[in-house]
C-alpha positions, 0 to 999 in steps of 0.5 A: 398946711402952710407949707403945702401952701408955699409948696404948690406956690412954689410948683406954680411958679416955677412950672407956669401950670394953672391950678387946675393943671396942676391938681390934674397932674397930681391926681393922675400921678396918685392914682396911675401909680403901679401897684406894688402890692403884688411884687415879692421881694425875690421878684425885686432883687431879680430886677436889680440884679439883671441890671448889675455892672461887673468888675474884674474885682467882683467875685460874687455879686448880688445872689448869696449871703454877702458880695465877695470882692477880690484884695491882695494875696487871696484874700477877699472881702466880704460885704453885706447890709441889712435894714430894721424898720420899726413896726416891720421888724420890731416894736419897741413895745416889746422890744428893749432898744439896747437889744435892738441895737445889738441885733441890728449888728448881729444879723449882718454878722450872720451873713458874713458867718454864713460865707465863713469869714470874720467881720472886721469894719462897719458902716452905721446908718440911723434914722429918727423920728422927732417922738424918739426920747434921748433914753432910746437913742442911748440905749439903742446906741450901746447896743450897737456898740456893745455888739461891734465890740464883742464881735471886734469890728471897727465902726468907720463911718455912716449917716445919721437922718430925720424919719419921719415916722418910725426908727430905722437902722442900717448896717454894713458890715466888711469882713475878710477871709481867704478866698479858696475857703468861701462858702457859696450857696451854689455849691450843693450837689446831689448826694449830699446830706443837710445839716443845721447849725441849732434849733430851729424855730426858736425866734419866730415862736419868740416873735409870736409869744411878745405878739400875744404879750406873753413875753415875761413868761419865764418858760419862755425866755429862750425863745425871746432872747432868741428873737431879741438878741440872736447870736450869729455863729461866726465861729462854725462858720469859719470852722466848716468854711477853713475844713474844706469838709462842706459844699453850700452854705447860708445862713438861716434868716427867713425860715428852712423853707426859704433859705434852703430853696434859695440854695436848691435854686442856686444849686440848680437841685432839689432837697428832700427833708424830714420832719422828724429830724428837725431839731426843736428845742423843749421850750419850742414844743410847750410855747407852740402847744399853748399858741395853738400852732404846730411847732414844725411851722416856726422852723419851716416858716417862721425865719430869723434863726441865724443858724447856719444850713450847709451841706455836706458829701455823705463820705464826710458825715463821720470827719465833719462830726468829729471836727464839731464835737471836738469844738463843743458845736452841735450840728444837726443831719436834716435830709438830703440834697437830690436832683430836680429844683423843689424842697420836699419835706417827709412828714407822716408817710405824706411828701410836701412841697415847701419850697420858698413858704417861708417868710418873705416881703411883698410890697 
């Protein structure tokens, strides 16, 4: 209180307002705010990218996985960010910190997966709040470094800052990779068929099982770890991308529905996906029956799989294949890629549109 107190002092002085012209100032600010309940986070990034700069350097700026910068001798970088708030993207109560910190670093390497490159440095930023016990910290620590380390990235610089409420991690990660192999999400073309990394709708189901507290269930411990600690597939991704076998390609973050309508949308194209080839892991299907919801809905909409959706020309599917299986890596064929701008999914004689139902922040 008697730091608000020194504050108005403070603004009173400085501006030569009275009291009153003060409050009615600041009451007019409070509630003459716009809104922003009704703003999407896909309404957001449109904004910002409108007002992006270009640079003879800037390949691919906002609009795909990671932003792509051109260096020396066709090689380019690759640069992506994420941000995990707490009570938004975890709860500690469920969520062990060594994991979370592991998962902070897992999620952006995905999106370099994504582009088919291969990290190489780190930026790291934390916030703290005073409540925050040294035990966390440490533990939230290792995690991050355990994860930098098996992935071979170099942490180079970052912040550390005061929260006032809540713990909140943001990471940068840089990778490389030659620049004819790059993977975009705008390369998709008709004909094409799709084709998923893994099982979908594992770590949404995890989600919901730690949610309900159902998470030491020991049927259920696939599908916790892979909301927990998810495993971005760096590996397929540089094989697909170095194949020249694919066209698109993303990463799986905010459900099929979205990540595949951000590719039709990129692509100027449209997707027609069947139920029954959606891959479901066993575990999946018995969790989902006894939460009493459809296990199709957490791998259309549930998000932060991390595996990776792509495209591929049917005159590719036997090569592509054999290329996977010669590496131990199991791919799954969903639909296909046709005109028109939608994502369509074929379920029991009956078509859907589930374009972008997905997950999605609104603020």
């Amino acid at each position: 209180m008697k730091q608000y107190v020194f504050f108005v002092a403070s603004c009173l002085c400085v501006t030569k307002m009275t009291f009153y012209e003060f409050i009615k100032l600041n009451f007019f600010c409070f509630f003459s705010r716009p809104s922003m309940t009704h703003l999407a986070e896909r309404k957001i990034i449109e904004q910002i990218a409108r007002q992006q700069r270009t640079s003879d350097r800037l390949v691919k700026g906002i609009g795909d996985d990671c932003a792509v910068v051109a260096g020396a001798d066709g090689i380019v970088d690759l640069w992506t960010m994420d941000t995990l708030i707490e009570s938004v993207h975890f709860d500690l109560s469920w969520h062990p910190p060594q994991l979370l910190g592991r998962k902070a670093v897992s999620v952006n390497v995905s999106d370099i997966a994504a582009m088919g490159g291969t990290p190489r440095f780190a930026l790291f930023a934390l916030g703290l709040p005073s409540a925050c016990t040294k035990e966390v910290v440490d533990r939230l620590l290792d995690g991050v470094f355990t994860a930098l380390s098996d992935y071979d990235v170099v942490l180079a610089g970052g912040d550390t800052v005061f929260s006032p409420e809540r713990i909140m991690l943001t990471i940068t990660i840089c990778g490389e990779m030659a620049g004819k192999d790059v993977c975009y999400r705008d390369s998709a073309l008709p004909g094409d068929e799709v084709w998923v990394s893994g099982h979908l709708g594992n770590a949404a189901c995890g989600l919901e099982l730690c949610r309900r507290h159902m998470q030491h269930d020991h049927r259920y411990v696939q599908l916790v770890n892979a909301h927990c600690d998810p495993v971005p597939q760096v590996v397929l991704g540089r094989l697909l991308a170095g194949s020249g076998l694919i066209h698109a390609m993303m990463d799986l973050s905010d459900g099929l529905a979205t990540d595949l309508a951000h590719v039709c949308k990129a692509s100027n194209v449209g997707a027609e996906i069947e139920a029954d080839q959606v891959p479901l892991a066993a575990p999946l299907i018995t969790a989902a029956e006894s939460l009493g919801v459809a296990a199709l809905d957490f791998a259309l909409s549930g998000g932060e799989d991390y595996q990776l959706v792509f495209t591929v020309p049917g005159e590719n599917r036997a090569a592509l294949e054999k290329l996977c299986a010669q590496h131990g890596r199991p791919i799954f064929r969903l639909g296909k890629i046709v005109d028109g701008t939608k994502v369509f999914l074929h379920q029991d004689g009956q078509r859907r549109d589930i374009t972008f139902s997905g997950y999605e922040h609104r603020f």
